[in-house]
C-alpha positions in Angstrom: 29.7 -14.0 -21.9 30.8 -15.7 -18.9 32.1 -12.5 -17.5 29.0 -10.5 -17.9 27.2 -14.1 -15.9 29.1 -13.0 -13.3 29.1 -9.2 -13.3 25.3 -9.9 -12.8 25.4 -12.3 -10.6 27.7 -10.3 -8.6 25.4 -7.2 -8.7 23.1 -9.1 -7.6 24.4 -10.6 -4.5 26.1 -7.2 -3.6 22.2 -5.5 -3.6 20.3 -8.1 -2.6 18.5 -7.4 0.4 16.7 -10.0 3.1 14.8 -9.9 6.1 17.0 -11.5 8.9 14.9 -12.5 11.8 16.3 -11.8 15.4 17.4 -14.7 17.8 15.3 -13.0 20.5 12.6 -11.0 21.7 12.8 -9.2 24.4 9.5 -7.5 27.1 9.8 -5.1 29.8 7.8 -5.8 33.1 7.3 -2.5 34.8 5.9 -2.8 38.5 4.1 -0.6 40.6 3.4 -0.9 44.3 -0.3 -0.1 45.0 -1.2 2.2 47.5 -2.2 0.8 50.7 -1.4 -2.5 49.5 1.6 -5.2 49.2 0.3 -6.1 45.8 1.8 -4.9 41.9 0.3 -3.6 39.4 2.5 -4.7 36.3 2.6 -3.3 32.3 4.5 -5.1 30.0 6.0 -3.2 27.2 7.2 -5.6 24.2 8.5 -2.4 22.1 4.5 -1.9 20.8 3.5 1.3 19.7 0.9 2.7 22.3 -1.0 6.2 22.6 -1.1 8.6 25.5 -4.6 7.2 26.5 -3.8 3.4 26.6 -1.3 1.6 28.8 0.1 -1.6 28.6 -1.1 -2.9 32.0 -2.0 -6.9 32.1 -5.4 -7.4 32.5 -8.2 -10.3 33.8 -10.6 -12.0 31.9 -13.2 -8.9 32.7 -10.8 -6.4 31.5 -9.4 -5.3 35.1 -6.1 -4.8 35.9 -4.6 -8.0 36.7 -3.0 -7.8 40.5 0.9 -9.6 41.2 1.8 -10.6 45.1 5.1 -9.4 44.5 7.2 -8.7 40.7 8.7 -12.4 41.3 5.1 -13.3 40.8 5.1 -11.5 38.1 7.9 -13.2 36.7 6.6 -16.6 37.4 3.5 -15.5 35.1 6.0 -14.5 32.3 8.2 -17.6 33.0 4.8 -19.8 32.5 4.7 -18.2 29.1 8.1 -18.9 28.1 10.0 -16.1 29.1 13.3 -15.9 30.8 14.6 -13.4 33.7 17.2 -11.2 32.0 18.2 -7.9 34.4 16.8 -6.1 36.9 16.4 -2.8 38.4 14.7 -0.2 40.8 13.8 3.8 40.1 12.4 5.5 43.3 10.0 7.9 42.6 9.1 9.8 45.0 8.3 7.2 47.9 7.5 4.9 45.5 9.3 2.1 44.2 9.3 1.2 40.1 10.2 -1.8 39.1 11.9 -3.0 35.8 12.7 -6.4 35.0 13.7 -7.3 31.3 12.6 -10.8 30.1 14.1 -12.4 26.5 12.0 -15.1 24.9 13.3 -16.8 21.7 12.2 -15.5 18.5 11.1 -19.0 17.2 8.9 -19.7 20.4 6.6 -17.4 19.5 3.6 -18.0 17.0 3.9 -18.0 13.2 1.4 -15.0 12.9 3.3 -13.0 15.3 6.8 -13.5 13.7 5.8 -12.2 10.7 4.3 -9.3 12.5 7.6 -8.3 13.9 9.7 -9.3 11.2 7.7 -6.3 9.2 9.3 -4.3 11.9 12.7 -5.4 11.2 15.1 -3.3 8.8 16.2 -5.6 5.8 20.0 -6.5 5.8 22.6 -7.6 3.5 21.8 -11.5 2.5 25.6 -12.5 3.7 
């Protein structure tokens, strides 16, 4: 009997499957230099799923696009929210500069509601 205890209890533990939250988050900021202007347009890209018709940009209070003096403005907005500065880089496009900066926040910063949001997105693991 004690054998067939563990047998099951063995199964079990060998197919047992758990969500395993990550340790962080991470958000794109993607800059863009207006035209005629020193100011940024930013978007932030936290992995979301998006259509072809909406963009991510960060907007004011009246629903306009929210206007950066520079991207380390930008990152002082995201660092008021809790997110650190992870890497940087530049693609030229043309004569235009695009900026990406990668911020990481920790995963149990963020508000109950939205953890279990993304842990739905998560694939389950092994319970180790």
């Amino acid at each position: 009997m004690k054998k067939i205890v563990f047998l099951i209890a063995l199964f079990c533990t060998l197919f047992t499957y758990a969500q395993i939250a990550p340790k962080f988050v991470y958000a794109e900021i993607v800059g863009e230099s207006r035209f005629l202007s020193n100011k940024v347009t930013i978007s932030i890209d936290y992995g979301q799923a998006t259509s072809f018709f909406e963009n991510n940009k960060v907007k004011n209070e009246d629903g306009s696009n929210k206007k950066f003096n520079s991207m380390v403005d930008a990152m002082n907005y995201m660092g008021a929210l809790g997110w650190e500065f992870q890497q940087a880089y530049v693609v030229t496009i043309g004569q235009q500069n695009v900026y990406h900066w990668l911020m990481r926040k920790n995963f149990t910063e963020l508000p109950g509601d939205v953890q279990e949001e993304m842990k739905k997105n998560f694939p389950t693991k092994r319970d180790l």
